[in-house]
C-alpha positions in Angstrom: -106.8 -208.0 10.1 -104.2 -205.4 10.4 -100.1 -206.9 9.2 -97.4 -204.6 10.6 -93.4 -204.7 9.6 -92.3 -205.2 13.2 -88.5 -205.6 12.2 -85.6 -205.4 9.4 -82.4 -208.0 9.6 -79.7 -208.3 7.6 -78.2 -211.9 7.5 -75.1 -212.1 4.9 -76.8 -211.7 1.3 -80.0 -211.4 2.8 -82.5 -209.3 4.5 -85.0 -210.9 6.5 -88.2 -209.0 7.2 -90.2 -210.0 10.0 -94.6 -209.0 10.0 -96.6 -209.0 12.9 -100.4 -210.2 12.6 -103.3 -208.8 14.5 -106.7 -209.5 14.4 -106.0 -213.1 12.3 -108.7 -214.5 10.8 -108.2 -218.1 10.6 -107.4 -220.3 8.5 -105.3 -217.7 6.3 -104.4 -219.7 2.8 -101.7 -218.7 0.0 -99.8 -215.3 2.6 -97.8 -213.7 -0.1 -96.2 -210.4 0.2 -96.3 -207.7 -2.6 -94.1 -205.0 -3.2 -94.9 -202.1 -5.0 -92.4 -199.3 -5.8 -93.8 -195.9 -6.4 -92.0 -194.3 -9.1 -91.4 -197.7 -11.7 -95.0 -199.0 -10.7 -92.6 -202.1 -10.3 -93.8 -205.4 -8.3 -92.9 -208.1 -6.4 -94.0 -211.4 -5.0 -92.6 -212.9 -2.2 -95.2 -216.4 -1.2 -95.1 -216.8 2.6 -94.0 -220.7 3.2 -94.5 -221.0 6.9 -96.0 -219.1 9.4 -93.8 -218.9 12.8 -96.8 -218.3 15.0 -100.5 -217.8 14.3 -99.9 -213.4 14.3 -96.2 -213.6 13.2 -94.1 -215.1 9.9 -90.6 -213.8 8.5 -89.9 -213.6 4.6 -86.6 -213.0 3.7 -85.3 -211.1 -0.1 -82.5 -210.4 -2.0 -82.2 -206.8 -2.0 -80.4 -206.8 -5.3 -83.6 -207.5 -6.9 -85.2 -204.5 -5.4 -83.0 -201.9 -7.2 -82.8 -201.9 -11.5 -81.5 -199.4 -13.7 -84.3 -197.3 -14.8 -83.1 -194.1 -16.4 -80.5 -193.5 -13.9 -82.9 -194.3 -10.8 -81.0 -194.5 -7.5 -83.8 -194.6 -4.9 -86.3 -196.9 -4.9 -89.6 -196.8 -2.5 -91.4 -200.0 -2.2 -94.9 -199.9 -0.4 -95.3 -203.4 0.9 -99.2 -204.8 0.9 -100.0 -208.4 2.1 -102.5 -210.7 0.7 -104.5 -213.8 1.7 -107.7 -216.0 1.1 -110.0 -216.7 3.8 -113.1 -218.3 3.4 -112.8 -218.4 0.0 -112.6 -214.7 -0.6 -109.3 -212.8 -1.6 -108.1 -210.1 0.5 -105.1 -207.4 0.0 -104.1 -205.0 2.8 -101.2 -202.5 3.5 -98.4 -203.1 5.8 -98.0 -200.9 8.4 -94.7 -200.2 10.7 -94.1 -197.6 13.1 -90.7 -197.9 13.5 -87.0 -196.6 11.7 -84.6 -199.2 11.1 -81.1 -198.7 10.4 -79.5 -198.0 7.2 -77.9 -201.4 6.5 -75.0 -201.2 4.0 -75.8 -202.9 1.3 -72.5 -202.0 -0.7 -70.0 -199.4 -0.3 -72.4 -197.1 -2.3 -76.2 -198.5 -1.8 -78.0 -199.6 1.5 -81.8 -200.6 2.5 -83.6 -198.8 5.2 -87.0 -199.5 6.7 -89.4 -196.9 7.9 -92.8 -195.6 7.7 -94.6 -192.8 5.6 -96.8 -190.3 7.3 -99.5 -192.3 7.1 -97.9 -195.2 9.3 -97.2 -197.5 6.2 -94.5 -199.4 5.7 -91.5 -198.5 3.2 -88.7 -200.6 2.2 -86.2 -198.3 0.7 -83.1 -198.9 -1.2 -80.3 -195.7 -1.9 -78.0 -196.4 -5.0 -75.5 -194.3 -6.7 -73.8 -193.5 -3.1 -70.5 -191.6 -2.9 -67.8 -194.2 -3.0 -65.6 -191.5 -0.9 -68.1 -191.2 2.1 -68.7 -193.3 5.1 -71.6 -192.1 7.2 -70.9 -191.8 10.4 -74.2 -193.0 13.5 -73.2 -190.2 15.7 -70.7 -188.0 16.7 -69.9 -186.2 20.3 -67.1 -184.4 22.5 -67.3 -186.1 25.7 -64.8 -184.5 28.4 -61.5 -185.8 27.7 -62.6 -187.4 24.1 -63.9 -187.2 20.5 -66.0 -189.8 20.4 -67.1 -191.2 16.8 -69.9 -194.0 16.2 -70.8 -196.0 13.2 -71.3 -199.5 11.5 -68.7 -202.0 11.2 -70.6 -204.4 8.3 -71.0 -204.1 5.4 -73.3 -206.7 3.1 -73.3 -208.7 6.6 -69.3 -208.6 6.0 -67.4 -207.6 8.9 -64.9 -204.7 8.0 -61.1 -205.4 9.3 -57.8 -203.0 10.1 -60.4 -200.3 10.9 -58.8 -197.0 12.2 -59.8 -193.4 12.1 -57.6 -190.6 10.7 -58.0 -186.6 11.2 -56.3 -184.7 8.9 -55.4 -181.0 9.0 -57.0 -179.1 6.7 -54.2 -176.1 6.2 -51.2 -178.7 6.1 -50.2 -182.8 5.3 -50.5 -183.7 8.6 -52.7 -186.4 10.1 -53.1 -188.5 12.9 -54.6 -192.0 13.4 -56.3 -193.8 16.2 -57.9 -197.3 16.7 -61.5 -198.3 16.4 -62.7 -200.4 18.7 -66.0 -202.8 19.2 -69.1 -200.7 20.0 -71.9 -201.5 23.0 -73.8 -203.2 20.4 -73.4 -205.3 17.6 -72.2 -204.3 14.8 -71.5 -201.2 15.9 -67.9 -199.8 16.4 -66.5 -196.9 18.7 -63.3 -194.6 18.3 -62.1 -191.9 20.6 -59.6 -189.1 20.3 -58.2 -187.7 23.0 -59.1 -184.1 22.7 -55.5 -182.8 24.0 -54.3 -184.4 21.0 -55.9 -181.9 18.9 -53.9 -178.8 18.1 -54.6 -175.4 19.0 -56.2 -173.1 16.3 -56.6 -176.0 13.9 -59.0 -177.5 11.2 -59.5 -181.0 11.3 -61.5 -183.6 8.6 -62.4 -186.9 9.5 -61.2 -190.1 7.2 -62.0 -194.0 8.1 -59.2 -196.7 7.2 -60.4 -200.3 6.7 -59.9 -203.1 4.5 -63.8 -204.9 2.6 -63.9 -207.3 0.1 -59.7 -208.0 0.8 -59.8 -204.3 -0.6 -58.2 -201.1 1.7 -60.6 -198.3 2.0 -60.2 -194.9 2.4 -63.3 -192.8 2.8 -64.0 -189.5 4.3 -66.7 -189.6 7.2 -69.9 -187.4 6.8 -73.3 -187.1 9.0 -76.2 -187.1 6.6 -78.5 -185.7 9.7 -78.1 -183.0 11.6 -75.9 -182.4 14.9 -78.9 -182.0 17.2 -78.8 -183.9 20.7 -74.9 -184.4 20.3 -72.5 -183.0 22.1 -70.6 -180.5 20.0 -68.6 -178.3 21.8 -66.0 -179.1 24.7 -63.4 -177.1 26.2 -59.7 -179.0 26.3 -58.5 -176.5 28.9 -58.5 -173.0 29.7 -57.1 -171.9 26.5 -58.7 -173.9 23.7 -62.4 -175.3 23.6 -63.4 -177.8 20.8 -66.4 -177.9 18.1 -67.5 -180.1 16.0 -68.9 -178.8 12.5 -70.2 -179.7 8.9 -68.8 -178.7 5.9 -71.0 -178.0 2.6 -70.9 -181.7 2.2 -72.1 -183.4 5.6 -68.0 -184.4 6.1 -67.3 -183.9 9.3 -64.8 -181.0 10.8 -63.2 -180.8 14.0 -62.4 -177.3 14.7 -60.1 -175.6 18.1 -60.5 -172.2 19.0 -58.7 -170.5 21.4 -61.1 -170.0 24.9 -63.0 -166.4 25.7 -61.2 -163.9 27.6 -62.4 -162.6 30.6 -63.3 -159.1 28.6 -64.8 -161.5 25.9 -67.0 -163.1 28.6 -67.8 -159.7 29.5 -68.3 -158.5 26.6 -71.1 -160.6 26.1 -73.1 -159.4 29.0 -75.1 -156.6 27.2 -76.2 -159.8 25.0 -77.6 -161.1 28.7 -79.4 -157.5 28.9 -80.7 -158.0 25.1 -82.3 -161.0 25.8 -84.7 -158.9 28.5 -85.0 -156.7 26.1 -86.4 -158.9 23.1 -89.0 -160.4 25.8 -89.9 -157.5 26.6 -90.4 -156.3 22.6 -92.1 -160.0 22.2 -94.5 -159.6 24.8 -95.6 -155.6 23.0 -95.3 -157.5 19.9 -98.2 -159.8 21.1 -100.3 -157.1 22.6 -99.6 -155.0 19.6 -101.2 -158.4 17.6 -104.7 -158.7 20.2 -105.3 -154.6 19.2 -104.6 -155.3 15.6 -107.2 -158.4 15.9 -109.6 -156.4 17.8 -109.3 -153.0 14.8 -109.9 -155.8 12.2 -113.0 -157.2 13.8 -114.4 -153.5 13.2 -116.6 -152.2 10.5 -115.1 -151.0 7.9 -116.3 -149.2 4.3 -114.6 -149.3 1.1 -112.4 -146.2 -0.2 -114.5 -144.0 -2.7 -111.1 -144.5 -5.3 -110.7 -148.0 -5.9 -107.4 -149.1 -4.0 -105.4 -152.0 -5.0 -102.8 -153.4 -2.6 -99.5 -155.0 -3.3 -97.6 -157.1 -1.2 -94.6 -159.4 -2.2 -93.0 -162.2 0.2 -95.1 -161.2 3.2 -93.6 -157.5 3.0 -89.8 -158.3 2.6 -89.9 -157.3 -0.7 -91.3 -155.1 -3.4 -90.4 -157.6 -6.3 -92.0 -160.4 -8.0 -95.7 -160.9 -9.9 -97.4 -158.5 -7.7 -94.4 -155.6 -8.7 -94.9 -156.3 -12.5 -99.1 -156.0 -12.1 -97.9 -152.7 -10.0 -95.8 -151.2 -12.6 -98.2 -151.9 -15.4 -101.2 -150.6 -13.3 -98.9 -147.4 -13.0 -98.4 -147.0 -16.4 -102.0 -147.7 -17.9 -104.3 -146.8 -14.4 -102.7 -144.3 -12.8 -105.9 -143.1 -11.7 -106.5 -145.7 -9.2 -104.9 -145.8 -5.3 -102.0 -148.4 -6.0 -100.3 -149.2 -2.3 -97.9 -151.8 -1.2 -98.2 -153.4 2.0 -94.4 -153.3 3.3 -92.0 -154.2 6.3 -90.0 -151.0 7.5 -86.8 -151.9 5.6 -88.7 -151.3 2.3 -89.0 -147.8 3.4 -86.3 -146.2 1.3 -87.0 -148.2 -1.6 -90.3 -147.3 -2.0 -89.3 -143.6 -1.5 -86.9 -143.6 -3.9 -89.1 -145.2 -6.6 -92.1 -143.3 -5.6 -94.4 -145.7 -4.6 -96.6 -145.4 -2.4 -96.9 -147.4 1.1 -98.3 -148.4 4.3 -95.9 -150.3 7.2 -97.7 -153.7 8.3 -99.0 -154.3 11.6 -100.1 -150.5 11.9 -103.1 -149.3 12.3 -103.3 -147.5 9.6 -102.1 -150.9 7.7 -105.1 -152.5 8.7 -107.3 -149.9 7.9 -106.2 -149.6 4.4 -106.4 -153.7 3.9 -109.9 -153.6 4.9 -110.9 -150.3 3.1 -109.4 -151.9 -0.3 -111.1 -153.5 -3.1 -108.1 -155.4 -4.6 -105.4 -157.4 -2.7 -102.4 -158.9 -5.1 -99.6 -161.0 -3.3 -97.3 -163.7 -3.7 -97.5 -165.5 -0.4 -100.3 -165.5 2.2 -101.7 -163.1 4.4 -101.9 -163.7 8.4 -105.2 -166.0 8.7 -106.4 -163.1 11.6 -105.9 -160.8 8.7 -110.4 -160.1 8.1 -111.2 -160.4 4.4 -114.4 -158.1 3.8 -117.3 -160.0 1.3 -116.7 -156.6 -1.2 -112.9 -157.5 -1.7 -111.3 -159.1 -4.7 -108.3 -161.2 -3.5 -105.7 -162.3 -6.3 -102.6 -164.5 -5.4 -100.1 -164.7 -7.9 -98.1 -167.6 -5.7 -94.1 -167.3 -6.4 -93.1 -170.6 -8.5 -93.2 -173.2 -10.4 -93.4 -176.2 -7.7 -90.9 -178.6 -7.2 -90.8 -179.5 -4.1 -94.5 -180.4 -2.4 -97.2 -178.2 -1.4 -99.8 -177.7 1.2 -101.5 -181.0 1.3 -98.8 -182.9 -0.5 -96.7 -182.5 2.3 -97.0 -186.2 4.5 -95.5 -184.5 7.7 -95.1 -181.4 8.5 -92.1 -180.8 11.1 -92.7 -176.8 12.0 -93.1 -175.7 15.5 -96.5 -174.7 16.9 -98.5 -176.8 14.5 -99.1 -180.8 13.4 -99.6 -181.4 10.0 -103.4 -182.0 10.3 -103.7 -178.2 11.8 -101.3 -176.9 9.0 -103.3 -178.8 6.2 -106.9 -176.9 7.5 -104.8 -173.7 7.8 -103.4 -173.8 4.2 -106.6 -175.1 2.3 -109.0 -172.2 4.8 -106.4 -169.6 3.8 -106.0 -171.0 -0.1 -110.2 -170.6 -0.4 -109.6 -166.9 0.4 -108.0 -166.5 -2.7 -110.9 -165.2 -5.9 -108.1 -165.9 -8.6 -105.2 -167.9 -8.6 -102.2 -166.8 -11.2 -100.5 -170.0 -12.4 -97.9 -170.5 -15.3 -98.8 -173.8 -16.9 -101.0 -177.1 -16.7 -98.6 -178.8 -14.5 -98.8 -176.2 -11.9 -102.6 -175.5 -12.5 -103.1 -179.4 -11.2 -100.7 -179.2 -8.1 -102.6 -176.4 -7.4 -106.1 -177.5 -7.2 -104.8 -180.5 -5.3 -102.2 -179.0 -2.8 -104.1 -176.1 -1.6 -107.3 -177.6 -1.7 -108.2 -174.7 -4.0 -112.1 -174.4 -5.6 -111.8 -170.9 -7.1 -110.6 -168.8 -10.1 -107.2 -170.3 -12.0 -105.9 -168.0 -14.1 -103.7 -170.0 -16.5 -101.4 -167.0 -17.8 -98.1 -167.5 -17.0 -96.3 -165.8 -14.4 -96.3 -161.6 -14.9 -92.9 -161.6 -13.5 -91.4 -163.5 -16.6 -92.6 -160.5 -19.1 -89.6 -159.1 -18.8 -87.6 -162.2 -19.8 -89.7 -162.1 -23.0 -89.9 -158.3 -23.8 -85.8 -157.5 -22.9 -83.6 -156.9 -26.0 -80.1 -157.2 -26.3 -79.6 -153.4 -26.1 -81.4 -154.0 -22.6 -79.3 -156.7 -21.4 -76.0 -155.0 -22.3 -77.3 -151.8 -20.1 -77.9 -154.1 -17.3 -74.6 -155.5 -17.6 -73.1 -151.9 -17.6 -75.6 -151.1 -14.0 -74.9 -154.0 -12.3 -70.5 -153.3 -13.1 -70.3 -156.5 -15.2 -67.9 -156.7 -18.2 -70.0 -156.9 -21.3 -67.1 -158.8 -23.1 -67.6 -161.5 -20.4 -69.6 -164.8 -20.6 -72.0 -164.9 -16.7 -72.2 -168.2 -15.0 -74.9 -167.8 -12.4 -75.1 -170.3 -9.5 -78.5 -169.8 -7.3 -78.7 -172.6 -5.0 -81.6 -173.6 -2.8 -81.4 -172.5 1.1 -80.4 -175.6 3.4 -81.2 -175.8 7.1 -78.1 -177.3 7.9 -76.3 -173.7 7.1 -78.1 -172.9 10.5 -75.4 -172.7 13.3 -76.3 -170.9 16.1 -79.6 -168.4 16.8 -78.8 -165.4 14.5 -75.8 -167.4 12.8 -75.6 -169.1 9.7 -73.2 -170.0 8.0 -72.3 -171.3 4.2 -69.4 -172.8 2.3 -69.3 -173.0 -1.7 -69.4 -176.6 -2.8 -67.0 -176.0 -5.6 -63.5 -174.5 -5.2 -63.8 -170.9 -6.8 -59.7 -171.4 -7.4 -60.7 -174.0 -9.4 -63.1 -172.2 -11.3 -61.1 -169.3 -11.8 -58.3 -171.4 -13.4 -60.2 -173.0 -15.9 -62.7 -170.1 -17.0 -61.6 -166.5 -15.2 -60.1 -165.4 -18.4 -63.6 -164.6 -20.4 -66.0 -165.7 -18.0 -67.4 -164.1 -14.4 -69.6 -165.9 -11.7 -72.7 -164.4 -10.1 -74.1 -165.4 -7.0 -77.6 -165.5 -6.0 -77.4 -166.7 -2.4 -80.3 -167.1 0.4 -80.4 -163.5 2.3 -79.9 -165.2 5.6 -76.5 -166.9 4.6 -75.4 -164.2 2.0 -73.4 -162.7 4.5 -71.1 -165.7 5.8 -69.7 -165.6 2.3 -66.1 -164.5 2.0 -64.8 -163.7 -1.6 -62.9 -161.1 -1.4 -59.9 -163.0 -2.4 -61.3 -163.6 -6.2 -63.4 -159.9 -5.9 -62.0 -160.0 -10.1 -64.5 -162.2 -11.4 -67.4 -163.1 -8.2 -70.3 -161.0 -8.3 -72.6 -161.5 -5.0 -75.8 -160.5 -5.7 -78.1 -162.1 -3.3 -79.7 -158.9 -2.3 -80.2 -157.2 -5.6 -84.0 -156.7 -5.9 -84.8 -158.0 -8.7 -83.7 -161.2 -9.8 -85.2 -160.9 -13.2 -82.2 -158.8 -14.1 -79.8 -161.7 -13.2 -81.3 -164.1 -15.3 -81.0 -161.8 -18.4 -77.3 -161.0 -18.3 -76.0 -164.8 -17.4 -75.4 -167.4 -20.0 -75.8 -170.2 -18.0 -77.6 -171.2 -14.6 -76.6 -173.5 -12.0 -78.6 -174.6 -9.0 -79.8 -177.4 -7.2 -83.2 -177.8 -5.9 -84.1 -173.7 -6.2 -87.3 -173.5 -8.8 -85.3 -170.7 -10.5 -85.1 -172.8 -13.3 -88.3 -173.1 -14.1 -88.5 -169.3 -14.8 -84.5 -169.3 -16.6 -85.9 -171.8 -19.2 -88.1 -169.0 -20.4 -84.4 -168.1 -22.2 -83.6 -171.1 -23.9 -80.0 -170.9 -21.9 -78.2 -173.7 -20.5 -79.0 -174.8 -17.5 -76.9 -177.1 -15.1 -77.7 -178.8 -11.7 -75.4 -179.6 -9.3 -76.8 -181.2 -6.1 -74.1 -182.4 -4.4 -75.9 -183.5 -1.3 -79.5 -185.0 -3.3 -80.1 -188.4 -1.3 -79.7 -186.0 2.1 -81.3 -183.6 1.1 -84.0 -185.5 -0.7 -84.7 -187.8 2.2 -84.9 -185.5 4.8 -86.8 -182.3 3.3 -90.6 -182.2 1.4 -89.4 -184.5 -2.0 -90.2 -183.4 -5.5 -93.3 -183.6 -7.6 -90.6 -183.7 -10.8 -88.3 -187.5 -10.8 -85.7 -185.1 -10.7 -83.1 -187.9 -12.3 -85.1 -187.9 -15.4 -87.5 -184.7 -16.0 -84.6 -181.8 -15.4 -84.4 -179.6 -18.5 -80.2 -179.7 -17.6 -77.2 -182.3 -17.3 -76.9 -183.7 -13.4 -73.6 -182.8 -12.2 -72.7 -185.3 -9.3 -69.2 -183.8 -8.0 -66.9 -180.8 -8.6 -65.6 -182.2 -11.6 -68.7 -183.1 -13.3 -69.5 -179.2 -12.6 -66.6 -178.1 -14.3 -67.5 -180.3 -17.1 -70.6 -179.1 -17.2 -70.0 -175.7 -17.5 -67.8 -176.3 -20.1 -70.2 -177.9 -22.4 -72.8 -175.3 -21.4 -70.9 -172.1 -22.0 -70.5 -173.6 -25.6 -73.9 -174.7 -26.2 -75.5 -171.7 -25.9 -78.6 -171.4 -27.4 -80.9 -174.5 -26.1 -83.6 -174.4 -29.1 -82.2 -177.5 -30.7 -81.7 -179.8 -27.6 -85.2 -181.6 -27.7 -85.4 -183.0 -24.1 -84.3 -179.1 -23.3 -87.6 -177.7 -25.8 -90.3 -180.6 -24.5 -89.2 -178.8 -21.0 -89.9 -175.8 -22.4 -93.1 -176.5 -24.2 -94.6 -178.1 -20.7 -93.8 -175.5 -18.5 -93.0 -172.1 -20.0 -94.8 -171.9 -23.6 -97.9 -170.6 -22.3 -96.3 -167.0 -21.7 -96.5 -164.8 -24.4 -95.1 -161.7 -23.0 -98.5 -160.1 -21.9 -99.1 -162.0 -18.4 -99.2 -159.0 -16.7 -101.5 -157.6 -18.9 -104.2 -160.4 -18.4 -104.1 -160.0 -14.9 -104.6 -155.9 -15.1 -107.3 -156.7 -17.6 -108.9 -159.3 -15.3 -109.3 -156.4 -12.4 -110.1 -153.9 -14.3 -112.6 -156.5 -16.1 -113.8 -157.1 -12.1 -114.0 -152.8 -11.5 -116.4 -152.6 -14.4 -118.2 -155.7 -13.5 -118.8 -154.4 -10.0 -119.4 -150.9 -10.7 
């Protein structure tokens, strides 16, 4: 017998769910639904008293019961199994669903949701701990005389009254308001702005007016999914065209730009001509791949001098593990052929440092890969790239995990794969790997099971994080003097994760801070600066050249070791940077001011990140302020005990001499082999 969710109703107080029955074997005695949520290992037990039909029944639950305060819990994912006797014998089996309901609002900051995990199973999911000052908007589109906005009108099966919609310039007090009127469906309400009403060269935020509980609301309306399949752009007449945006937050912004000029239009015709161009680069790109496939398939001999190759981040980088293995290999082996494997941008680096390279997808590339007997990277190699059998590979990976791995991932959403192709690809790739560098138990165990991994674990922490161990104050004080920071000032450094919703158009991205730098300035620009350590695709849609006195940006220095040492404090969101910071016993401060979006919608964590972070949670700008506050006072984190049973888990291991172990593993494998 197979039980499928088929359907998720909200009735007042209530949610009913209704099941679907296939294959029933008859007579079915004591139905009871069980609930099972995954992080608590909570339960519960919900008798079925009548059947509708022989293959359907509906159950109906208080949704209050399904969310408990559980050291600061806010989400809660319950499996749902049903069981049954027949014959005498007891039987338990999963529910499946294969569809998404709606989020139904449970309260002005929790709702339920119904959907189904990548398996097909069913999950009943309740969101706490909401922002009291967001409403989330269904949809939003320019149509071709309106702004059309889209959302729910109930709340707890309460209709919501005196609803209106408000846009409010962002440079002045001005605002204007509009009615909201019934939706096509039920439930569902609809309210449209005429798009001449918007004024020209403007910035506008979206608010909702309504009265709940005999309570006025004001809340400001935010899309927790993306803008694709909307209409977001719509030109008002032949001066002005309309766009709808995101801010940092979700909330929505209605922005009016003048129209293109003809010699603007024009102007973009060489683009036209670029486009040609890039084909015609993609299509010598891929024969340029076939030849490099066809020089790899050939027979190749090892170099006389054994040659090690390096390659960080795919080639974007000579940083990382593989550059602290490098450096001591320079220093102790010189004698051996030490090459990185680099993108053409890494040219003048490597020049200026000395090192010695090879550009990748050459030929001469491949023919150094295959005439190697070492390879040391960070990330993977191309599967076409050949492995010979007399080649030691050793992957030194580039984190502590947070977020899931390889086969821990249910669905994977990238283009030109499915997730069972992706989960082959990664373990086939992960088994190329002799030795595997990881930096604690925790890691060693994701490991094994995320990449499907059978070989070599070295358990020696990550070579990279030496340096936070060996530096002295004399050498933090000289970085502060190379990098032009004050070394009478405190360093706050915020290094957030990289979110696909910064994307904006091919080639654009875009990025606002989520704090207000005028804010920070105020309370601590006296004896404090701020570093940031941005993602290189969105570091250069920052603009802070008005506080250019106490921001640093230093999302492309190389090595961001170097940051770490000279700040007193870190603050990020979901970025695994602080696994490595902890290695300082500094305070550390997390501010992720969009974590049920961004929790939902990306890979989740292996951490509960609401209880197992080695830092205080900020949930809103002034928490941050707060925050930092109490961290540029704490200082040293030695005494804070949830701060040192971080420590012990994930960063005791390292002793300083990680890169050591690893140099002394190859040459341990040169000798072996010779």
């Amino acid at each position: 017998m197979r039980a499928i969710l088929s359907d998720l109703k909200q009735l007042k107080q209530k949610q009913e769910l209704e099941f679907e029955l296939i294959d029933v074997p008859n007579p079915l005695e004591q139905l009871t639904v069980h609930f099972f949520e995954k992080s608590s290992l909570a339960s519960i037990n919900v008798p079925v008293a009548n059947m509708d039909h022989d293959d359907q029944f509906h159950i109906r639950v208080n949704p209050a019961s399904f969310q408990f305060n559980r050291n600061g819990q806010s989400e809660f994912a319950w499996q749902i199994y049903l069981s049954f006797i027949n014959a005498d014998n007891q039987y338990m089996i999963q529910v499946e669903s294969e569809f998404l309901s709606d989020r139904h609002q449970l309260s002005l900051t929790s709702y339920v949701q119904a959907s189904a995990d990548s398996m097909g199973m069913a999950i009943l999911s309740v969101h706490t701990h909401q922002s009291d000052v967001a409403f989330t908007a269904t949809a939003v589109n320019v149509t071709e005389d309106s702004l059309q906005i889209n959302g729910h009108s109930i709340i707890d099966g309460h209709k919501l009254s005196d609803m209106k919609v408000l846009l409010k310039n962002t440079a002045s007090d001005s605002q204007m308001e509009y009615p909201v009127g019934k939706g096509s469906l039920k439930g569902l309400f609809t309210a449209e702005v005429p798009l001449k009403d918007i004024p020209a060269d403007s910035e506008q935020a979206i608010f909702i007016q309504y009265t709940y509980a005999d309570q006025p609301i004001e809340q400001r309306i935010v899309l927790a999914k993306s803008l694709a399949g909307q209409n977001t752009e719509g030109q008002v007449s032949k001066e002005q065209v309309i766009m709808i945006d995101k801010s940092f937050d979700n909330g929505l912004l209605i922005r009016s730009y003048p129209a293109p000029t003809f010699g603007e239009k024009v102007a973009t015709l060489p683009g036209k001509a670029s486009d040609g161009l890039q084909m015609g680069q993609e299509f010598m790109s891929k024969l340029n791949l076939f030849r490099l496939r066809r020089l790899f398939r050939r027979g190749h001999q090892p170099f006389a001098q054994t040659t090690i190759i390096f390659e960080s981040f795919g080639g974007r980088q000579v940083s990382d593990s593989p550059y602290a293995i490098y450096n001591l290999f320079k220093e102790l082996y010189p004698g051996f052929n030490l090459i990185w494997s680099i993108d053409r941008d890494q040219k003048k680096f490597c020049r200026d440092n000395g090192i010695q390279y090879v550009i990748r997808r050459t030929s001469k590339w491949v023919r150094t890969l295959e005439k190697a007997q070492f390879w040391i990277s960070n990330a993977r190699f191309p599967s076409w790239v050949r492995k010979p059998n007399y080649l030691t590979y050793i992957q030194t990976w580039h984190g502590t995990p947070l977020k899931k791995l390889g086969l821990d991932i249910e669905n994977v959403s990238m283009p030109g794969t499915t997730t069972a192709k992706y989960h082959v690809n990664f373990v086939k790739e992960a088994n190329r790997w002799d030795a595997l560098v990881s930096p604690n138990d925790y890691s060693t165990r994701i490991f094994r099971s995320a990449f499907g991994y059978n070989n070599k674990i070295l358990k020696v922490g990550y070579p990279r994080n030496d340096k936070l161990i060996n530096s002295s104050a004399d050498d933090i004080t000289a970085l502060k003097a190379e990098l032009g920071i004050p070394a009478d000032k405190k360093v706050v450094m915020y290094a957030p994760t990289y979110r696909d919703n910064q994307f904006a158009a091919k080639g654009k991205y875009t990025f606002e801070l989520p704090f207000s730098l005028a804010d920070f300035k105020k309370q601590f620009g006296e004896d404090t600066v701020l570093i940031l350590r941005m993602h290189y695709l969105i570091s250069n849609a920052l603009d802070i050249s008005d506080y250019s006195d106490f921001v640093y940006d230093f999302s492309s220095h190389p090595d961001i070791s170097d940051l770490y040492l000279v700040s007193d404090m870190l603050i990020t969101d979901y970025s695994s940077v602080f696994f490595d910071y902890a290695y300082l016993k500094r305070p550390i401060l997390f501010y992720p001011y969009d974590y049920h979006l961004y929790k939902d919608e990306l890979r989740g964590f292996y951490l509960d990140y609401e209880r197992e972070l080695p830092g205080k949670i900020a949930q809103d700008e002034s928490d941050l302020l707060a925050g930092i506050q109490d961290g540029l006072q704490a200082g040293d984190m030695a005494e804070n005990e949830k701060f040192m049973k971080f420590y012990r888990r994930f960063c005791a291991i390292n002793d300083g001499l990680s890169s050591l172990k690893v140099v002394n593993y190859v040459v341990h494998q040169i000798e072996h082999n010779g």
